[in-house]
Every structure is written in C-alpha cells, then in structure tokens.
C-alpha positions, 0 to 999 in steps of 0.5 A, spaced: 552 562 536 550 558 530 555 560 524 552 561 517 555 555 514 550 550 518 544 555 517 545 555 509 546 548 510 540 547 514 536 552 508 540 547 502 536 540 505 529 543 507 529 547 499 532 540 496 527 536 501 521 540 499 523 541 491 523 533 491 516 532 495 513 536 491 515 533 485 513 526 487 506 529 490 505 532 483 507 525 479 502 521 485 497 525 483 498 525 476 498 517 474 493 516 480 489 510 478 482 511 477 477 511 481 471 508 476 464 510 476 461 504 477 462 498 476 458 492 472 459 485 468 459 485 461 451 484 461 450 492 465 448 489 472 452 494 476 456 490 482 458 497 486 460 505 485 465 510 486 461 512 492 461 504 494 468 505 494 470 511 497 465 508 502 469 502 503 475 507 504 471 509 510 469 503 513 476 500 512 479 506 516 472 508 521 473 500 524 481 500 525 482 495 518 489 500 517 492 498 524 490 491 523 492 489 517 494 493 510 492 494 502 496 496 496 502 490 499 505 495 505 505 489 509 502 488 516 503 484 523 496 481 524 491 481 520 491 480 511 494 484 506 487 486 504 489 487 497 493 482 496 488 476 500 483 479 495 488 478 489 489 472 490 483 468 492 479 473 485 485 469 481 483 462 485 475 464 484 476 465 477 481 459 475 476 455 478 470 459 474 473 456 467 475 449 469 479 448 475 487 448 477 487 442 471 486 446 465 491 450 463 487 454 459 484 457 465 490 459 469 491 463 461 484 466 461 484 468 468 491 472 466 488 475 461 482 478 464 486 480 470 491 484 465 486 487 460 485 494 462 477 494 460 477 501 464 473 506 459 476 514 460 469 517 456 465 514 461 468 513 467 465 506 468 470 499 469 467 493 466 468 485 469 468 479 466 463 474 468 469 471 472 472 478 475 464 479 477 463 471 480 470 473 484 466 479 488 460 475 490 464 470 493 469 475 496 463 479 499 461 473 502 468 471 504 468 477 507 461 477 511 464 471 515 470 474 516 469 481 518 462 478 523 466 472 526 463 472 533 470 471 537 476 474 536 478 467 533 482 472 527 484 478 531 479 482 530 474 485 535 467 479 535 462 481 530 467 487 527 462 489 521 456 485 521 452 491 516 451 488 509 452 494 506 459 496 509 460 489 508 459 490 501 462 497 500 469 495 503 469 488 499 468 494 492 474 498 496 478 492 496 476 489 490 478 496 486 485 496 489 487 488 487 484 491 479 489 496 480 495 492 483 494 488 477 491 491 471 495 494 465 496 501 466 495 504 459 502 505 455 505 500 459 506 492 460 504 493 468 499 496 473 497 502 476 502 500 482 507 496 478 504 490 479 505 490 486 503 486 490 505 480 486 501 473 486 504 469 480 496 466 479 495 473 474 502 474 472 503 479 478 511 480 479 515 486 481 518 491 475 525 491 474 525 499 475 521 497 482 526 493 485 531 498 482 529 504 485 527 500 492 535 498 493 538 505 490 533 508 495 536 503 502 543 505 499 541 512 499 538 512 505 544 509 509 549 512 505 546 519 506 546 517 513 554 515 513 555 522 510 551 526 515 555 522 521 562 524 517 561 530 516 559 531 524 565 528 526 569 532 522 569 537 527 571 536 534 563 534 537 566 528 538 572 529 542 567 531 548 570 533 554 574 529 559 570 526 565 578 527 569 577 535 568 570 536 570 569 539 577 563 536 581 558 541 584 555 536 588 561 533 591 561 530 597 568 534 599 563 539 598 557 537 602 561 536 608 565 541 608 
C-alpha cells in the first residue's frame, strides 16, 4: 500500500516540474530568433529564403547530419559543429574579404558586420554585407565538396549530398544559425543565443549570465540528487534484509530430500 505522503509528493514534483516546462517553453517560443524572409546583399540580389532555410533544416535532418554532428554548439563525437565550423570560416572569409589576417582594420570591420543586427521586423527580410554575402558563396562551395566527397574520408557515407539545390538549402540552414549565435539580439549586447558558440574572430564569447546559470543548473542537479537519495535513506529501504535469514526454496537439502 503506497502512503499518502509519497503520493502527494509524487503530484508536488510532477506539478512544480510541469509549471517550470511550461515557463521555459513559453520563453523559447517567445525570444526565438527570427527566421528571415529572405535574405540578399546590400544590392538586393537575394542569397536564399525562409523556405531555403527550413529546407535546409530538412536535408540536415533527412541525411542523419544531426547524428553526425551538430549546430547551435551542442557538440558532437564525429562530425563538425556545423554552426560553429561555418562561423568560423565566414569570419576567416570576410577578414580576408577586407585586407587579410594583417590588417587590424579588417578583423574590426569583420566584427562590426557580424555584431550588427541588420534584420528589418517590418519586412521580414536580413540583409549581408558584401563580406557576409562572399562567406556564403565560399561555404556553399566548401560544403558541395564537402558533403560529395566520394569516400568516407570525413565519416560520412560517399557522395552524401550531391543535389546542388539541397547543397544550397543546408548551407542557407547553416549560415541562418551562425547569424543568430552572433548577431546583436535587439536591447541587448549579445545574440540570440548568448553568443554561443563562441569564436573570439567576431568577439563571440560566452555571457556571464550563461556560464552562470550552466554551474547553478550542474549544482541543481546533483544536489537535487543528493537530496533525493537522503530522503530515500531516511526510511528503512536501505537496511535490506539479512541474507543469513533468508530461507532458500531451492536448497539442496531440499531437492534431495
């Protein structure tokens, strides 16, 4: 018979556990980042759209890309991060883009692009600068390489994705996801995803709030834990019962008697 004590605490934790989901689901929905449009370079000629993007999404997920590596940072054993790989190599293009790894006004202007959120809300549309544009173009063509290499020389199954099309929609994919981990979110001094991941080439670091919040959650976690387990062991379920005492049904005594 299971008492009323462990029945009301089992309907305490699923209530406080729900109440803090729905919270939580309700922020992630409401600050989500936007999903452009379309996006095109400062002359108007259109790089991809909303629907290249969410195409993206389809052929990342569609080719196994989320079990062979990851995006937003979360880290994976094989493959790239694929937000994090574009990033980079976008930052790399564009302080290339305005003079090379020499000139320091290039590493600021890369920064400055990055950082500047040129997102319009009324129009829906995310516009480039010339450099972000030229990133794209060379990530596209990174990633037709890529993703069609003939062997299994990155882990991938050979000639993973070779449709020009789906090459272009998962590069729209990645590219969208680097903009947010690193463009301005409005009202505030970091991005959508507080700057993670970092790469230090477009002053991406981690916020104080984030790294706060990650030790407060491991600390939550395993003293919720701890708590859980003294609570367990201030009843008797830890005293067991004496294997001395214990009457085998299967003795031999009594298979041979």
């Amino acid at each position: 018979m299971i008492s009323r004590g462990w029945i009301q605490a089992a309907a305490m934790v699923l209530i406080i556990g729900f109440f803090i989901m729905g919270v939580l689901t309700y922020y992630t929905y409401n600050d989500e980042p936007p999903i452009p449009s379309v996006v095109k370079d400062p002359s108007g000629t259109v790089l991809f759209t909303r629907a290249e993007i969410m195409g993206g999404q389809q052929v990342f997920l569609s080719n196994g890309l989320m079990q062979y590596g990851s995006i937003f940072g979360h880290g994976a054993y094989l493959g790239p991060d694929f937000t994090t790989e574009y990033l980079h190599r976008a930052a790399l293009s564009s302080i290339d883009f305005y003079g090379g790894q020499g000139s320091d006004g290039a590493r600021s202007q890369t920064i400055a692009d990055f950082k500047k959120n040129q997102y319009d809300a009324a129009t829906g549309a995310l516009t480039y600068t010339p450099a972000q544009a030229h990133a794209f173009e060379e990530n596209r063509r990174y990633y037709s390489a890529f993703f069609g290499e003939p062997t299994t020389k990155f882990g991938l199954r050979p000639n993973a994705i070779r449709d020009p099309e789906d090459i272009r929609k998962v590069t729209a994919f990645f590219s969208w996801s680097a903009w947010t981990a690193s463009t301005a979110r409005p009202g505030h001094p970091y991005s959508y995803t507080n700057n993670w991941p970092p790469e230090p080439l477009v002053d991406n670091h981690a916020t104080a709030d984030s790294v706060v919040w990650s030790v407060l959650s491991l600390i939550a976690l395993l003293g919720g834990l701890g708590i859980l387990l003294g609570v367990f062991g201030r009843w008797t379920f830890w005293d067991g019962t004496d294997v001395n005492n214990r009457q085998c049904p299967f003795a031999l005594r009594t298979m041979f008697s």
